[in-house]
N, C-alpha and C positions, 0 to 999 in steps of 0.2 A: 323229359315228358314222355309218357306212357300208357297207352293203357288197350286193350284187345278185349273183344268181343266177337264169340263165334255164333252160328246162328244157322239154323236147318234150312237150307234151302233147299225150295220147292220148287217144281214145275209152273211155269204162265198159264194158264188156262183161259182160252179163250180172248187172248188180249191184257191182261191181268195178274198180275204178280199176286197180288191181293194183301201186300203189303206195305208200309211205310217205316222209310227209318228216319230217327232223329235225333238228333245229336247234338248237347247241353257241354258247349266245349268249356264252361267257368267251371263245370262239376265234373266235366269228362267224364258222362254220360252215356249213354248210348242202348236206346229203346226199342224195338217195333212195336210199331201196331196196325191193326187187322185196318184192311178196307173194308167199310161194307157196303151194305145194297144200296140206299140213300147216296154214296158218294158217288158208285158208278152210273143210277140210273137219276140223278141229278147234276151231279159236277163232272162225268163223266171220264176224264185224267187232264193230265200235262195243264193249262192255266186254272182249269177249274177245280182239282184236287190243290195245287200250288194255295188259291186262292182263299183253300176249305181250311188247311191246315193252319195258314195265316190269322185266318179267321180266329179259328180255338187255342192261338197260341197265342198271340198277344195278350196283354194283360189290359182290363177294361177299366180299371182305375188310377189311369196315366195316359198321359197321348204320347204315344211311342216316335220317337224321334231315331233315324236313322245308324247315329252310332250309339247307340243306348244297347247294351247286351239283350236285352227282350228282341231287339229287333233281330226279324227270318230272314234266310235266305234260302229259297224253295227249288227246288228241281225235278222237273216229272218229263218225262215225253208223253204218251198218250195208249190207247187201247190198240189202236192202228201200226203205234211207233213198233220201228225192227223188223218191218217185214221187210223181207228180200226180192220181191216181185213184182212190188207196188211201184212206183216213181215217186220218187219227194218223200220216202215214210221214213226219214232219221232223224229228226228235228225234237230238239228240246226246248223246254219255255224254263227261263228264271222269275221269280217274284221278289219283291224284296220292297222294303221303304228306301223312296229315293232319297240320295243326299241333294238333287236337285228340285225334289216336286214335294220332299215330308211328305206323300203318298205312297199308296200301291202304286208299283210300275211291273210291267211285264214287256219280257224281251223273247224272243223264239231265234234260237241259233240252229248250225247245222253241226257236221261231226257224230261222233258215235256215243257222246257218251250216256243221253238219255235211254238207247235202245238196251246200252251194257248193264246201266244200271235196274231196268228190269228184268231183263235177263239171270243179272246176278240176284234176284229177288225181293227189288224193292219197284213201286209205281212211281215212289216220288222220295227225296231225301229234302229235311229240314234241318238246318244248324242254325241254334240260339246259343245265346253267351260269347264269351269272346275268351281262347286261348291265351297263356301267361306267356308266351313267348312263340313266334311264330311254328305253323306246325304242319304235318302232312296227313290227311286223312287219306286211308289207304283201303278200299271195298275188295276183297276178292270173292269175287264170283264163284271162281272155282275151288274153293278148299272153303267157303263158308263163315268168311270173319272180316270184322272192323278192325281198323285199329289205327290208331294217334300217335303219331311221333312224330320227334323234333327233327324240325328241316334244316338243323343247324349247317356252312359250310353251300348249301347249296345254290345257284343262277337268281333273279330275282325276274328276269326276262324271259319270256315267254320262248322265244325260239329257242333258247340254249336249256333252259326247266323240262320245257315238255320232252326233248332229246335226250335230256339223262334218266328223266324219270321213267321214260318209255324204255328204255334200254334197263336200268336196275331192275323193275319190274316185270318186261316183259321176257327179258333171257332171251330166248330163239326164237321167240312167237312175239314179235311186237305188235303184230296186228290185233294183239288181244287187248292192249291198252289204250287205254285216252284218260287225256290227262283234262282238269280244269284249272287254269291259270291266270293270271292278272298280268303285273309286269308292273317296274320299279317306279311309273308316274303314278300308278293307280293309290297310293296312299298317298297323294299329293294332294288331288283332284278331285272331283264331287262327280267328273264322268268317265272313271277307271270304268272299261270295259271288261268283259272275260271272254279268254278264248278257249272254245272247244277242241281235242285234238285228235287227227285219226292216224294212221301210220300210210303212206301210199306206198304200194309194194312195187311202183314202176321207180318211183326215185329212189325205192331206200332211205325216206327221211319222215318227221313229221311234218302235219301241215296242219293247219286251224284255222275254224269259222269264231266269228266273235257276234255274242250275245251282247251288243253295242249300248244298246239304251237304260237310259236312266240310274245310272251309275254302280249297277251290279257289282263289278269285280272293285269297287271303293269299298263296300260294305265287305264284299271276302278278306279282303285287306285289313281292313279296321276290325275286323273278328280274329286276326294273326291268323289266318291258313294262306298259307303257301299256293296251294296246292290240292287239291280232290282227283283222287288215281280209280280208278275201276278196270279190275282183268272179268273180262270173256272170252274163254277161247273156244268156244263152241258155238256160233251161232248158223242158223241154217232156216229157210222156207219153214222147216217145223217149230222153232223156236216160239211162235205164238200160239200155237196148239189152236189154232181157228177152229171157230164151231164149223163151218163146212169147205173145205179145203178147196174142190173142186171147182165151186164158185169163185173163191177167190183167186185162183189160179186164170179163171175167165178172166176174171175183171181185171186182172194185172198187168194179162195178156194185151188185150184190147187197147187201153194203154196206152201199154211200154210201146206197141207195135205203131200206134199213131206216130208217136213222140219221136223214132227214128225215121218215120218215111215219111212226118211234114216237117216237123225242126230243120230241116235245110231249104226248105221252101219259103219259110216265117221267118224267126227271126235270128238263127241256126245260134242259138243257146248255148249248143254242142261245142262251138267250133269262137265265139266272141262274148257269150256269157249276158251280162246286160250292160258292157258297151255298147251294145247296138242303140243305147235309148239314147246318147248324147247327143248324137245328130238329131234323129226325133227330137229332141225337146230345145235343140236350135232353131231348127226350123221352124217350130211352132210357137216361137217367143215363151217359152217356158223351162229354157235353164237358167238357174238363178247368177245371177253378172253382177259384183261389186256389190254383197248384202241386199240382191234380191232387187235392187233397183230397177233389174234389165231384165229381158228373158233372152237374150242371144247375144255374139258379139263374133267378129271376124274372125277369131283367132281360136276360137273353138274347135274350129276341126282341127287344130294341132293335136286334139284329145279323141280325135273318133276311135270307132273301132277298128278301122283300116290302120290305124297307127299304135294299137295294142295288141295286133295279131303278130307283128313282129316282133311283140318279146315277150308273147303266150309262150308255154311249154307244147309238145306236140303230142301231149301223152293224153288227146281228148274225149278217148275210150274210159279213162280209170279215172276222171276229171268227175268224179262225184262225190259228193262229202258224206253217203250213204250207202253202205252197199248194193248194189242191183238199180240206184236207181238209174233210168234211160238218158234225162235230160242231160247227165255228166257238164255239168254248169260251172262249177267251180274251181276256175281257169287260176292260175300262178305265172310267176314270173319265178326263172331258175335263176341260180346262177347271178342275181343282181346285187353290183358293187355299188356298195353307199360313197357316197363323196365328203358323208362329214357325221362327226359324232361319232361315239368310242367303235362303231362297227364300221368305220371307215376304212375301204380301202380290200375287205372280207367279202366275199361273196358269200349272198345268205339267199332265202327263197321267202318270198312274197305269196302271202295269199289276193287274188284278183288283182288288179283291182277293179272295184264293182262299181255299178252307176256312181250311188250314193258318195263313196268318197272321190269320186272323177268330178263332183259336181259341187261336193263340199269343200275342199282343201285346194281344187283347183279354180276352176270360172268363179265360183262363188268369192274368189280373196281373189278373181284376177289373174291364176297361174294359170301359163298355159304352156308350161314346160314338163311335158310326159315323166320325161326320169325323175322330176320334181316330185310331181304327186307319186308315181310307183317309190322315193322313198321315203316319201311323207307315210304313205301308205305301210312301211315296213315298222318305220319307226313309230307308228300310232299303236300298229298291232302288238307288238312287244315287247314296249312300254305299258300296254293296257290302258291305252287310249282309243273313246271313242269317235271315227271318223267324222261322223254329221255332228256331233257336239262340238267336236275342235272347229269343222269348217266353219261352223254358224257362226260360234263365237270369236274364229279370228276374224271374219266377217265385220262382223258387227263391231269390232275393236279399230280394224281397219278404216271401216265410214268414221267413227267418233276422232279418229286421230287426222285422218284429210277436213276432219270438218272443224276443227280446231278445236276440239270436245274435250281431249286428253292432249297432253306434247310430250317428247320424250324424257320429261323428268317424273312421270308416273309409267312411261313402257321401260324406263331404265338405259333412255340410251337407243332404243330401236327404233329405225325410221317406219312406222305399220303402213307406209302405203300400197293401195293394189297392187297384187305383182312380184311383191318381196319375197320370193322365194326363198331367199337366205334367214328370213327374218321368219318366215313359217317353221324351219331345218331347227332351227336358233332356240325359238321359243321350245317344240319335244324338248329337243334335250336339257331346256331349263325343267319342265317338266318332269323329267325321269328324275333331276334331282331336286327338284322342290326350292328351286328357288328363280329370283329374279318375279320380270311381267309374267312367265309362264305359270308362276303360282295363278295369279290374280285370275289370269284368262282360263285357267282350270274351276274357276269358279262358276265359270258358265255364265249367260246371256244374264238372267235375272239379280245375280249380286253384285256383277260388275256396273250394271245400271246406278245400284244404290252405293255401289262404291266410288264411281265417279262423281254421281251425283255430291257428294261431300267434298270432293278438288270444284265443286262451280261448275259443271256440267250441267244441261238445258235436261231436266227432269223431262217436261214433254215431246220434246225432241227425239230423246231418246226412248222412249216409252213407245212413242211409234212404231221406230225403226231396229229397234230392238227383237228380233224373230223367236219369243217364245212365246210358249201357251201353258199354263201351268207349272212355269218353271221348266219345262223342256225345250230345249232347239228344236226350229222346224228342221227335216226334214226336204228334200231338195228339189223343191218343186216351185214356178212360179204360179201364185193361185189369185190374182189381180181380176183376171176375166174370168174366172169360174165360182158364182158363189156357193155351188156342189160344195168346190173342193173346201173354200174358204171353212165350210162348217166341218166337213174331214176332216178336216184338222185339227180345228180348236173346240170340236165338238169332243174329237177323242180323250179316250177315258184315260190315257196316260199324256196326254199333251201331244201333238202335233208331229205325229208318224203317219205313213203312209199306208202301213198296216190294215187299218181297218177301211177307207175308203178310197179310190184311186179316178175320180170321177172326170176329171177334167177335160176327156178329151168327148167322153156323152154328154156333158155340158156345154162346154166352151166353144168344142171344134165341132161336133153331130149337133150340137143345139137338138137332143133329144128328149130334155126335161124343160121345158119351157114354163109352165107352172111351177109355185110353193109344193103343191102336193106333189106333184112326181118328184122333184127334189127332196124332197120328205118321205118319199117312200123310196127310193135312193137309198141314203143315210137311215133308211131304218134297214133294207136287207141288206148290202151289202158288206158292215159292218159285222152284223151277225153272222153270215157266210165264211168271213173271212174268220169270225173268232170262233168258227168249228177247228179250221187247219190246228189254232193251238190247244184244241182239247184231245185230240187224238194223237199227236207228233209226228204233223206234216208241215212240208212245204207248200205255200201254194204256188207257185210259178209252173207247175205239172197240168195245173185247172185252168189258166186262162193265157199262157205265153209260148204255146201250141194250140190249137185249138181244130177241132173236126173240118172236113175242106168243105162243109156243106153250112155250117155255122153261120155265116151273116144273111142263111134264106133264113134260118130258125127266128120265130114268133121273139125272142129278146137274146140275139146275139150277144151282149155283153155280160150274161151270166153262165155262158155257157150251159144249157143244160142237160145237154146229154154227158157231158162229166157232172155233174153235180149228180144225177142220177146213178154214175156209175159208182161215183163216192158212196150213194146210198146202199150200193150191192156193196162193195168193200166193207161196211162199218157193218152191214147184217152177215158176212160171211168171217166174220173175224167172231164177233160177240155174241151173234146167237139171234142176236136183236133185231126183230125186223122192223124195218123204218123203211119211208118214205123219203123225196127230196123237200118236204116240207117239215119234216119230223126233223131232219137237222138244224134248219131253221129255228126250231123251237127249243132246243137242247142249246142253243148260244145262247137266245133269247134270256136264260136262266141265269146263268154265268156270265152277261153282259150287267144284268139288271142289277145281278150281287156284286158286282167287282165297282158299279156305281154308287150303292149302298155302301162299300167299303170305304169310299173316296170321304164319302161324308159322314162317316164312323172318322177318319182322317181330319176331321173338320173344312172340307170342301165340299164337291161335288154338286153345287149351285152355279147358276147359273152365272153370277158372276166369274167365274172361274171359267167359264168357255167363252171371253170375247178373247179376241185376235190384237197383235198390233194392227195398226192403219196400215201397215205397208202389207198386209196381206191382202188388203181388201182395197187399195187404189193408192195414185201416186202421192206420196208425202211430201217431197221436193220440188221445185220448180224446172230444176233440169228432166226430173224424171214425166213429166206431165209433159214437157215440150217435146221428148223423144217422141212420145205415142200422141204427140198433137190433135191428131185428127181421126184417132180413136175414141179420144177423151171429148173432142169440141161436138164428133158426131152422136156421139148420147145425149150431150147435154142438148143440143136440137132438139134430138127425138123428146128430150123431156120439159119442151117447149123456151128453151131459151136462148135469146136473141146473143152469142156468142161472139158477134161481132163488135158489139157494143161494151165488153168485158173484159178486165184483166184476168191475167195467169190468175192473178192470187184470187182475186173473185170467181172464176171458173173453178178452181181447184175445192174451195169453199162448200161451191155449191154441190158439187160432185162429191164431196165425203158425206155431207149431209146425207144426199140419197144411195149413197153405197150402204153408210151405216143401217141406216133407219131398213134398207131389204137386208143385212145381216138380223138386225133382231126378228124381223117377220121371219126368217129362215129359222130362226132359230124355236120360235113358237109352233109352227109347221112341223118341226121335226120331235120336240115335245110332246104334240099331242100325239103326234104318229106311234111314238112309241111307249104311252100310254103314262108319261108323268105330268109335274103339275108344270105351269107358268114359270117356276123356277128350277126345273129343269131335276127333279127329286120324283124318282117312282111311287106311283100312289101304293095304299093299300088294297085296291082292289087289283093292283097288278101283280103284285106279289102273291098274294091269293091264287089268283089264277095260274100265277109258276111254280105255284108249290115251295117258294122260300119265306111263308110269312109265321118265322121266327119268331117265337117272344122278345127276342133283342131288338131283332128288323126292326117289327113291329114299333115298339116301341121309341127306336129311335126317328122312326117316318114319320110319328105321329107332331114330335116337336115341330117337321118342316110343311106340315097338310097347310 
């Protein structure tokens, strides 16, 4: 297999490649085409160019189902992405149908390779069709050409692929590649991750961020690519050609310079990454304990930060998955020996590990053995496993087997109770080869329901306690007391990430939305705030995990707005554009409302599709209502009832009723807030007013008015 394409590359201008490549691997194809002004002054880059491209390429006379060759796999960073001066600007977003949601999903990683890829001159790269035999797509930037070839002979595992590939490609200049990769579970599984890769010049090795959600690197897999390489060996402060330098050299400044002289003061990023949240969200009964049932337990600080700084790397200066950026967040482990599975025994290197999997694969299944999760953590990533999908769903595999749901003649022999550490190590490496329970559990939350449910499994039992929203894993938060969050969640347009809203603690712990409508205005801005970061190829952790020392006197502390403002000088001193902190507001606004429109192009996107399980929104068990006893008895007072006189199981009763019944009010609140109908479908006068009312929109809105 073969085949090359050269191609003239251009200068960026102003944030802007200004064009897109894509790539038809059943034909071994390979096109650009022009961006224009509708894309940048509507979809603006990174999920909403991803999202555009999606759009005009699918075919409208089929519903496109994930392994079906029509289906995209999208990649853009943004106008912003690749500058050297900014903090957080290397970030790239994936789009694709999920094999867990048959929707649009979008993921935003870190690493270099969205910034390379425009650089090397494209905004965004699309591959449809599926390759005859696995294959490596190769981008060089520097000499001007594509080109496909067979990967025969080479690693299938992310740590040892990105290493040689970066090495064949980059010769003496490694720093000039990054690789994108999957790993040997990801054609097993329905939530193969991809990992981004950048070269660190302190260790001499690669290292990689993984674009986690919604089963990306399953679809790269199932398309036979290996492997996506891009060389840049030149990139520099001018590399965006910013319409005014000057200014954004301000705005960079200001910044970078906060970001070093509070981050040791907050939550020193720099120096523990977002370990620091695990205590936080023990103490506030909000990390999730045996599937979500708990929000703390004793044994948790076995997993603080204080206990991950001892086998951080010390190298917290180059500790950033972007160049220049300040925050240097993304912390490793060197040097770490596996104790089981074919890399046992090898010392390899670990990217973080980060809240998310601390919270996933650890307290959430019960573990609270550190080197456990750190190589849980190894072997997810390069296997091309996602962390918070595997946690949830050993999770939830876990509760169904202590609760006599499943027995070990469907886990094959494995005892799943909390805690089994060998039995998390066990299942990866069934994983990586596609057999055993670890097939089934690779299935994720929503088909393992319907696949037990057929062994004699309690359908509503499970249905509860089950942690997805749209065919996605929650996410590692407990959201019981906050119904902010509860709708963050299962309000979200890919199922139940943390992404778009993070509400719980102006909820639950400030009790600062006391009303439907400040909750609804909530879940309308900060949503959209947050889905600017993926239209430009940012991170956001730069906007609100440092923040100014003067910020909690400011009129709405939790939106920070003197960064949101400074965001606005950034994106007008880059593109030319000048905008307001309310004008980026409206540019999500756009690209939230179409990416919902999409869902139900996808045949969803109603309202039925954003309820919760019950366990997101109040206790389902009896043990778990008696833990928080007198949480649960003191509302039901407050909502006039005599508690004394009542059982668990009639207390518990009455309390879902009125959890539920304020879930749907929350959810009408946040509807109309953000201007669709009762069933949760953008009107046409909104679309009107965004300027996307399409003939297709249009037309398709009109069946749900």
């Amino acid at each position: 297999m073969y085949h090359k394409h050269i191609y003239n590359k251009k200068a960026v201008e102003k944030g802007y490649a200004g064009r897109t490549l894509h790539i038809d691997l059943s034909k071994l194809k390979v096109e650009e085409k022009q961006v224009t002004e509708e894309m940048k002054t509507k979809f603006i880059g990174g999920r909403g160019f991803c999202l555009y491209l999606m759009w005009h390429a699918l075919p409208w006379n089929k519903k496109v189902k994930w392994d079906m060759p029509e289906n995209c796999l999208c990649i853009a960073s943004g106008p912003l992405g690749g500058t050297t001066i900014y903090p957080g600007s290397g970030k790239s977003i994936v789009t694709t149908i999920s094999p867990l949601t048959d929707s649009v999903v979008d993921s935003n990683v870190g690493g270099y390779f969205g910034p390379y890829l425009k650089f090397s001159g494209f905004d965004a790269l699309c591959i449809q069709g599926k390759a005859e035999k696995d294959c490596i797509i190769f981008i060089n930037g520097d000499e001007g050409y594509v080109e496909i070839t067979d990967a025969a002979g080479l690693p299938e595992d992310t740590h040892l692929l990105a290493e040689e590939l970066t090495a064949k490609y980059g010769g003496n200049n490694k720093r000039s590649i990054s690789v994108v990769s999957s790993g040997s579970a990801a054609k097993h599984i329905l939530y193969g991750c991809l990992n981004f890769s950048w070269y660190d010049t302190v260790l001499n090795k690669v290292r990689v961020k993984q674009a986690g959600r919604g089963g990306t690197g399953t679809v790269l897999r199932n398309k036979k690519v290996l492997a996506i390489v891009v060389k840049c060996s030149n990139v520099t402060v001018q590399s965006n050609n910013p319409a005014d330098m000057k200014s954004l050299m301000e705005a960079g400044k200001y910044h970078s310079s906060e970001i070093r002289e509070l981050d040791p003061k907050q939550n020193q990023m720099r120096e523990i990454g977002t370990t620091h949240l695990v205590s936080i969200m023990n103490d506030f009964d909000l990390l999730p304990v045996h599937n979500f049932q708990y929000g703390s337990h004793p044994d948790a600080r076995n997993l603080y930060a204080d206990e991950f700084r001892k086998y951080f790397g010390k190298n917290k200066n180059n500790d950033s998955c972007w160049i220049g950026c300040a925050l240097s967040c993304s912390h490793h482990v060197n040097n770490f020996v596996p104790k089981t599975g074919k890399y046992a025994g090898k010392p390899v290197l670990v990217d973080g590990p980060e809240y998310e999997t601390i919270a996933g694969i650890g307290s959430n299944c019960g573990i609270f053995d550190i080197e456990a999760v750190i190589e849980g953590n190894f072997y997810c990533d390069t296997y091309g496993v996602d962390t918070i999908s595997f946690g949830t769903s050993l999770a939830f595999a876990m509760e169904c087997y202590e609760r006599g749901l499943i027995n070990k003649e469907i886990t094959g022999g494995l005892e799943l109770k909390f805690g089994n550490k060998e039995a998390m190590l066990a299942l990866l490496h069934q994983m990586s080869k596609g057999e055993g329970f670890g097939k089934i559990l690779g299935m994720g939350v929503r088909k393992m329901k319907e696949h037990f449910a057929k062994s004699g499994a309690d359908r509503k039992l499970m249905q509860d306690i089950g942690m997805e929203v749209k065919g996605l894993e929650y996410s590692e938060y407990v959201t019981k007391e906050s119904l902010a969050q509860q709708g963050g969640y299962a309000l979200a347009l890919k199922g139940p990430q943390h992404d778009e809203a993070w509400l719980i603690f102006l909820d639950m712990v400030k009790k600062l939305m006391p009303t439907f409508e400040q909750k609804a205005e909530a879940l309308y801005w900060f949503p959209m705030w947050r889905t600017w970061f993926g239209l430009n190829g940012l991170c956001k952790l730069p906007w609100n995990d440092v923040v100014p020392e003067d910020n909690a006197r400011t009129k709405e502390p939790a939106k920070v707005m003197k960064h949101v403002e400074s965001y606005a000088k950034y994106f007008s001193s880059v593109t030319g554009r000048k905008v307001s902190a309310s004008d980026l507001i409206k540019m999500s606004e756009v690209v939230y409302n179409f990416q919902r429109i999409f869902n139900l192009r996808m045949g969803f996107g109603t309202r039925e599709h954003d309820m919760p399980p019950y366990r997101s929104v109040g206790p389902v068990t009896k043990e778990e209502y008696e833990s928080r006893k007198e949480r649960y008895d003191g509302q039901l007072r407050e909502l006039g009832f005599n508690v004394e006189k009542m059982s668990t199981e009639e207390k518990m009763k009455e309390l879902r009723k009125y959890r539920e019944s304020q879930y749907e009010k929350l959810c009408d609140a946040v509807y109309a807030r953000r201007g669709w109908t009762k069933n949760g479908v953008p009107t046409i006068e909104k679309v009107k007013e965004l300027g996307i009312d399409y003939p297709e929109v249009v037309e398709l809105l009109k069946k749900h008015q």
